[in-house]
C-alpha positions as CSV (number, residue, x, y, z in Angstrom):
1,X,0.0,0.0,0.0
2,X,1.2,3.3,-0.6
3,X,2.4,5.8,1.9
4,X,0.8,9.3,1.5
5,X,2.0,10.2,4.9
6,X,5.4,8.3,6.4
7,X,7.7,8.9,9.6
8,X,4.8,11.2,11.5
9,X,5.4,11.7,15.4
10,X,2.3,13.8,15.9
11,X,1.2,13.8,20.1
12,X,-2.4,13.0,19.8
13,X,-2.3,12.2,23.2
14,X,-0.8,15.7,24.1
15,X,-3.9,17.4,22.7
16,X,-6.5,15.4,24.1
17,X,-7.6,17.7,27.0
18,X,-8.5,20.2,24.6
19,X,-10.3,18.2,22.1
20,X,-12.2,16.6,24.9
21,X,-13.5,20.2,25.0
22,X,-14.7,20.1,21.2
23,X,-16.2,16.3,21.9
24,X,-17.9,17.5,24.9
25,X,-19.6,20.2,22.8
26,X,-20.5,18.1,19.8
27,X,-22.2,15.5,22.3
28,X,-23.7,18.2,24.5
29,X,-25.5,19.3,21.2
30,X,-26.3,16.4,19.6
31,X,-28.2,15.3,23.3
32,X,-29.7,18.6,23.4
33,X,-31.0,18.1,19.8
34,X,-32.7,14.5,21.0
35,X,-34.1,16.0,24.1
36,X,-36.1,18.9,21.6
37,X,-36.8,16.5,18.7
38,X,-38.2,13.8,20.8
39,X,-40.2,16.8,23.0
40,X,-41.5,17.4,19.0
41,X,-39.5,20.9,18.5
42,X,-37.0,19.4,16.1
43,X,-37.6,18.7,12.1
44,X,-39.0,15.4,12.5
45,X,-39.9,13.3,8.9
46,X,-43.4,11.7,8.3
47,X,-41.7,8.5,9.4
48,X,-41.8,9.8,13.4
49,X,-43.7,12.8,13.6
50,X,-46.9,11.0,11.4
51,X,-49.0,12.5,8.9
52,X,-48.9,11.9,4.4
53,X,-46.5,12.6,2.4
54,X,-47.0,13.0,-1.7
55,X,-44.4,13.0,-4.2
56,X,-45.7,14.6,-7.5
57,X,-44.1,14.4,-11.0
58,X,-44.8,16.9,-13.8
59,X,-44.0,17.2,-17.6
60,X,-43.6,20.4,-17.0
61,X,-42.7,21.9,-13.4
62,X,-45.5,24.5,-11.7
63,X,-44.0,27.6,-9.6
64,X,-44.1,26.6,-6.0
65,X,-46.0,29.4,-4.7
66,X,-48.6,28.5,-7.3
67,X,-48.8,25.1,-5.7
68,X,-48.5,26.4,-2.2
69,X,-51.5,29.1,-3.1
70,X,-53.5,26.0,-4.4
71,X,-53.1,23.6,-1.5
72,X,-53.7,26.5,1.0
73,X,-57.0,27.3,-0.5
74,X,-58.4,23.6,0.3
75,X,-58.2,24.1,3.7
76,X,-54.9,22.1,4.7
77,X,-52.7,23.5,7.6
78,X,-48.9,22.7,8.1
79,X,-48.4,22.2,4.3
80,X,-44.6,21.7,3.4
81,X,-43.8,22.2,0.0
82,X,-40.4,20.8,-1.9
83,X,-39.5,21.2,-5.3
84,X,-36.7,19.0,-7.0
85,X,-36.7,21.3,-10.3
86,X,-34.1,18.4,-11.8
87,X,-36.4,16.0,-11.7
88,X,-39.9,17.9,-12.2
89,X,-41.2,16.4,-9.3
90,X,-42.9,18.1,-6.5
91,X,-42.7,16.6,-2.5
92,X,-46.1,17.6,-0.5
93,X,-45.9,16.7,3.4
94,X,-48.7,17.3,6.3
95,X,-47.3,16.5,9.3
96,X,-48.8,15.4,12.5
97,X,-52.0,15.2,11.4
98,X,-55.1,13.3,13.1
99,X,-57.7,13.6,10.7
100,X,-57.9,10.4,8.3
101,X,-55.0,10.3,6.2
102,X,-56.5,9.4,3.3
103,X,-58.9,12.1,2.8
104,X,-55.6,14.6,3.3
105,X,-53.8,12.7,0.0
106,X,-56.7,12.4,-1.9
107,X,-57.6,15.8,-1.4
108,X,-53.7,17.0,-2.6
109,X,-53.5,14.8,-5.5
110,X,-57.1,16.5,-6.4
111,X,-56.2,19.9,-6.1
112,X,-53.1,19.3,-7.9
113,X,-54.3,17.6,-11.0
114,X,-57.2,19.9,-11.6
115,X,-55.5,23.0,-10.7
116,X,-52.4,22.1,-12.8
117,X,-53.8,19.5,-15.5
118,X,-51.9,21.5,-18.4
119,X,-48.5,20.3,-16.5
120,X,-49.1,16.3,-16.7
121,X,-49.0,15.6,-12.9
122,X,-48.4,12.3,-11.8
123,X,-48.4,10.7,-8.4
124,X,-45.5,9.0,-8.2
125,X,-45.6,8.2,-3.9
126,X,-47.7,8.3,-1.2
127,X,-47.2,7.8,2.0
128,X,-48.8,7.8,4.9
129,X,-48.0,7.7,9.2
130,X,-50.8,7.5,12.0
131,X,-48.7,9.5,15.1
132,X,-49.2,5.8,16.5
133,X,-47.1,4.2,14.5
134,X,-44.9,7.3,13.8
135,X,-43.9,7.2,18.0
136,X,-43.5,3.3,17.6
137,X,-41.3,4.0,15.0
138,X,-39.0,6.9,16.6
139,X,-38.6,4.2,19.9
140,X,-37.7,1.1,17.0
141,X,-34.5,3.8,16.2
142,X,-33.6,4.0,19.0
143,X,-33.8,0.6,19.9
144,X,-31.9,-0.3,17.0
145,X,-29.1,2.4,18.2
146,X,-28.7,0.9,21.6
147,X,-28.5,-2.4,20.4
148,X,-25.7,-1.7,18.1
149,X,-23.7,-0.4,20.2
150,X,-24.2,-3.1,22.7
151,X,-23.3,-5.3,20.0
152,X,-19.9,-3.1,19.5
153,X,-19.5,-3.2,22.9
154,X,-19.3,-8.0,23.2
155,X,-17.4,-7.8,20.1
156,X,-14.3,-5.8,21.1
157,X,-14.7,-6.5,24.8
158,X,-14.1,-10.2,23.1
159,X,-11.4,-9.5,20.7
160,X,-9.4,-7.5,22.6
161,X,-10.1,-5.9,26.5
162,X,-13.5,-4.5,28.3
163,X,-11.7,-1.0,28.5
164,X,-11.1,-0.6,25.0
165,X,-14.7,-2.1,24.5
166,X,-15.8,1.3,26.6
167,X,-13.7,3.4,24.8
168,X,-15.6,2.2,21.3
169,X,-18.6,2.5,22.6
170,X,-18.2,6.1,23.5
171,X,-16.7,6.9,20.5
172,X,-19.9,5.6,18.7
173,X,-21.8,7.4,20.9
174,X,-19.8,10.8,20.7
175,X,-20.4,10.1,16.5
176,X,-23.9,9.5,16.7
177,X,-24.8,12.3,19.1
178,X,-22.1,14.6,17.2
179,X,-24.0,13.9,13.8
180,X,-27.5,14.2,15.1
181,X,-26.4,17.5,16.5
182,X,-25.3,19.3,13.6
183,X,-28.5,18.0,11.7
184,X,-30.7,19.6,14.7
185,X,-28.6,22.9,14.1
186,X,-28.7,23.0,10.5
187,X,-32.6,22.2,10.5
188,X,-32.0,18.7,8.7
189,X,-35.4,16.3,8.7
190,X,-34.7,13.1,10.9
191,X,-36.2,10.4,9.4
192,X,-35.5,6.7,9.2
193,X,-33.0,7.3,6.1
194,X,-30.8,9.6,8.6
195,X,-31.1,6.4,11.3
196,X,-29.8,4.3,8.8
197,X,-26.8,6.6,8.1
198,X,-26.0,6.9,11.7
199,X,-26.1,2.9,12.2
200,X,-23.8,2.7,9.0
201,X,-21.5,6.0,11.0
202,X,-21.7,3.7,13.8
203,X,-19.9,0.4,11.6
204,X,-17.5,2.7,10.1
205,X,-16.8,4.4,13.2
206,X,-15.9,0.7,14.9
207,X,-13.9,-0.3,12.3
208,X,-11.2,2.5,11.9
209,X,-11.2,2.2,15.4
210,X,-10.1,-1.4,15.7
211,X,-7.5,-0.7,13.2
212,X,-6.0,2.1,15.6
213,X,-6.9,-0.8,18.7
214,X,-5.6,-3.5,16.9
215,X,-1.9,-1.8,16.8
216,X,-2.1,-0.3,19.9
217,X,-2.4,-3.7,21.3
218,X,0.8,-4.9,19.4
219,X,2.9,-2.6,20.6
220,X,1.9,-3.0,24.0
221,X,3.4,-6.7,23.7
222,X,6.8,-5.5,22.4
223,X,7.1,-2.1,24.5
224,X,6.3,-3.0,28.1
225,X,8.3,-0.8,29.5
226,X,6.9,2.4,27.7
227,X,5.0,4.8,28.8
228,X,1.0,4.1,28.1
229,X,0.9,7.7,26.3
230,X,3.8,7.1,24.3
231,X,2.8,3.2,23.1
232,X,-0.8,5.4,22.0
233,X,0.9,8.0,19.4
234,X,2.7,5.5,18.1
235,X,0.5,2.9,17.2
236,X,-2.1,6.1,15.9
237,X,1.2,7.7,14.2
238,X,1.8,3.9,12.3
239,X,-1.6,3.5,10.8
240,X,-2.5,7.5,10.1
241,X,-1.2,7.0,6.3
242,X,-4.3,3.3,6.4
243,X,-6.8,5.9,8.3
244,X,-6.3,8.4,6.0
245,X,-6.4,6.6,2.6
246,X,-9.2,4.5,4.1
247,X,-11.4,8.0,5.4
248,X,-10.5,9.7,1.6
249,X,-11.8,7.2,0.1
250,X,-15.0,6.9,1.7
251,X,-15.4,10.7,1.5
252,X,-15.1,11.1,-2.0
253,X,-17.4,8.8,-2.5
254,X,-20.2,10.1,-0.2
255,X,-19.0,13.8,-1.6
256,X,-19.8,12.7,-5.1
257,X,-23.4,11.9,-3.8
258,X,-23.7,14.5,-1.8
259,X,-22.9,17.3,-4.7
260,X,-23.9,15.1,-7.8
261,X,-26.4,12.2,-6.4
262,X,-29.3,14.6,-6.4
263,X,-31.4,16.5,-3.8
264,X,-33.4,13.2,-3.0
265,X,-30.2,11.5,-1.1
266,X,-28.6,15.2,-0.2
267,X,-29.4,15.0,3.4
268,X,-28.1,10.9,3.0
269,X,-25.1,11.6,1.8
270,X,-24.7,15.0,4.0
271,X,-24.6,12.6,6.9
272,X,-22.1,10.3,5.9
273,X,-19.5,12.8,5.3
274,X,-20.2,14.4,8.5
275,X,-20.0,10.6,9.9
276,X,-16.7,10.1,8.0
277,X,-15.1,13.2,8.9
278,X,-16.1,12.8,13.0
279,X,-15.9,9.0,13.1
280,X,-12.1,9.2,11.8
281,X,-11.6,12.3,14.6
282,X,-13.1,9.8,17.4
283,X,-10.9,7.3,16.7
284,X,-7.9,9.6,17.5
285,X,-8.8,11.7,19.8
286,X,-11.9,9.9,21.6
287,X,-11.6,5.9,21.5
288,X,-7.8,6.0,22.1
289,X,-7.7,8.8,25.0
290,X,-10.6,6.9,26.6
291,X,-8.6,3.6,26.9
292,X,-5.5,5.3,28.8
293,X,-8.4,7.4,31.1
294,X,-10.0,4.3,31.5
295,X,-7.0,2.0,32.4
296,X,-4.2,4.7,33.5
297,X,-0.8,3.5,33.5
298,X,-1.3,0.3,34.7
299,X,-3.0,-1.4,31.3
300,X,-2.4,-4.7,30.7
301,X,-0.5,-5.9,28.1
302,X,-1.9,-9.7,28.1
303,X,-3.4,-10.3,24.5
C-alpha cells in the first residue's frame, strides 16, 4: 500500500484535554438536539412525527408558490412544499396530522391535478403515518441504536479488552450524538433514512477504530516498558497513512453523492461525510484517550 504520509510523530495524546472540550460540545449538542426532537420541537420526517407525504411528477414543473396558493386554499394547515426542479417532481408533506389520512392525500393529489392539469402531474408516492405508528417508530430507532452499540460493545470486549470495549462505545456514541447534532442545528429532517446513516456512522466508526486498537495492542506486547501515552501515538502515528487513505476514500465517495447524487439523497449523503469526517476524529482523539483514562498507566498488556 502506498504511503501518503510516512515517519509522523504527531502527540495525539498531548492534545487530548483540549479536544475533549470540542467532543464534549459536539455530544452536549447532539443530546440537546434528541431531548427537543423527541419533545417534537425538532424537524421530525413523516416517518416519526406522522402524517402523508406525496411526491408529484410533472411534464412540466409548476411555480411553487402557485402550488402552495392551491393547497392552502383547500383548507390544509402545516403544508410543506419541496420542489426537486431536476427532476420535475414536487414533494407535498402534512405532518402530524389526526384527521384520516387518506382524505388529506386524496384531497392534494385532487387539487393538484385539476389546478395544474396542463403540466401532466403524476403521483409518483404516497405515504402515509398514523402519530401511533410514527412514535412506535421513533422508539424502534432508537432501539436499534442501543443495540448496536451493545453489539460493538461484546465484540471488542471479546477480541481485545473490556476497556477498550468502553472506549468504542463512547466513540460511537460521541459520533452518533455529534452527527445528530449538527443535523438539529442545520434544521435537517430526521427520518428513518438519517437512522440508517448513523447505524452505517456507527460500523464505520468501529472499524477505523479497531484498526487504531488493533496496533495499539501490538505494541503493547513489544514495548512494556513504555509509557502508556507514548505506546498510543505510536500505534495512531503507524496507521495514520491506512486511516487516512481509508477516510479519503470513503469521503469522495459520499461527496460525489452529496454534490452530484441529487437533492433526494442530499441529506443521506450530508450525513455520511459528516459521519466520515467525526468517526475518523473519534478514533484519535476519543476511543484511544478513553482507553489510557480508563486503564491509567497500569494497562495490561496480556493479548
Amino acid at each position: 500500500m502506498i504511503e501518503f504520509i510516512k515517519n509522523t510523530a504527531i502527540d495525539f495524546m498531548g492534545k487530548r484535554k483540549f479536544m475533549f472540550l470540542i467532543s464534549g460540545a459536539l455530544v452536549g449538542l447532539g443530546i440537546f438536539g434528541l431531548v427537543m426532537i423527541w419533545s417534537g420541537h425538532g424537524n421530525e420526517g413523516i416517518d416519526f412525527a406522522g402524517g402523508t407525504e406525496v411526491q408529484v411528477k410533472f411534464q412540466k414543473m409548476v411555480p411553487l408558490n402557485q402550488a402552495r396558493a392551491a393547497l392552502e386554499g383547500t383548507g390544509l394547515k402545516g403544508l410543506q412544499l419541496q420542489e426537486l426542479p431536476t427532476v420535475n417532481k414536487l414533494i407535498v408533506m402534512v405532518k402530524g396530522r389526526q384527521e384520516t389520512l387518506g382524505g388529506i392525500s386524496n384531497s392534494i393529489i385532487s387539487t393538484l391535478k385539476t389546478k395544474f392539469a396542463y403540466a401532466g402531474p403524476v403521483v409518483d408516492l404516497t405515504t402515509e403515518v398514523g402519530p401511533k405508528v410514527g412514535g412506535r417508530l421513533r422508539k424502534d430507532a432508537i432501539v436499534a441504536i442501543l443495540f448496536a452499540t451493545i453489539g460493538i460493545l461484546a465484540y471488542i470486549t471479546m477480541r481485545f479488552q473490556f476497556r477498550f470495549s468502553v472506549g468504542a462505545a463512547i466513540a460511537t456514541f460521541h459520533d452518533v450524538f455529534a452527527v445528530l447534532g449538527i443535523f438539529y442545528l442545520l434544521g435537517k429532517e430526521v427520518n428513518l433514512i438519517f437512522i440508517s446513516a448513523l447505524l452505517i456512522i456507527a460500523g464505520y466508526s468501529l472499524t477505523d477504530t479497531v484498526v487504531v486498537f488493533d496496533r495499539i495492542r501490538e505494541n503493547m506486547r513489544s514495548m512494556l516498558k513504555d509509557p502508556v501515552e507514548k505506546i498510543v501515538n505510536k500505534s495512531i502515528n503507524e496507521v495514520l497513512s491506512r486511516t487516512a487513505i481509508t477516510s479519503l476514500t470513503v469521503l469522495f465517495s459520499s461527496l460525489a453523492l452529496l454534490f452530484f447524487g441529487g437533492e433526494v439523497i442530499h441529506d443521506f449523503a450530508l450525513a455520511i461525510t459528516l459521519g466520515v469526517i467525526v468517526g475518523t476524529y473519534s478514533s484519535w482523539f476519543v476511543a484511544s484517550p478513553m482507553v489510557i483514562l480508563i486503564g491509567g498507566k497500569t494497562i495490561s498488556r496480556r493479548r
